[in-house]
Residue, then its C-alpha position, 0 to 999 in steps of 0.5 A: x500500500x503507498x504511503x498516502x494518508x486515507x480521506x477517513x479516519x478511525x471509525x468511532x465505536x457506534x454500538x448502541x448502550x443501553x442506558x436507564x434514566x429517571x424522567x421527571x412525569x412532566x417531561x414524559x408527558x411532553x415527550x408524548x405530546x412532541x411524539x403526538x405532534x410529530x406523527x399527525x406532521x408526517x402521517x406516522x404514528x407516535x414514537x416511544x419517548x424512548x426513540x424521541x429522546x436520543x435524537x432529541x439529545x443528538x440534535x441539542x448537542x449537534x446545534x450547541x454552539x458552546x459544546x461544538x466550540x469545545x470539542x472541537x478545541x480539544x480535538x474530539 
């Protein structure tokens, strides 16, 4: 194999973890709302919270401007 550098890097490890959260009733009630609201705009039928919150935490991260600042600081 030649000496170039590949346009990829290493891949990150992207197994799902499983993970078990306490949510206070208020918010689940508005996970099920947001699922309710989703589904009557794409014509779908409502998620489980639990399918709404790891996109939901995924796009907060990827839209703060703060935390994408420092990641990108320290090379993550």
């Amino acid at each position: 194999m030649s000496g170039g550098k590949l346009k990829l890097g290493a891949l990150e490890d992207d197994t799902p973890v499983k993970m078990t959260m306490d949510l206070p009733a208020s918010i689940h009630r508005d996970l099920l709302a947001y699922a309710q609201m989703l589904a009557s705009q794409t014509g779908g039928k409502p998620a489980e919270p639990a399918k709404l919150a790891p996109r939901m935490l995924e796009r907060f991260m990827a839209t703060d401007r703060v935390f994408v600042r420092g990641r990108r600081g320290r090379g993550a």
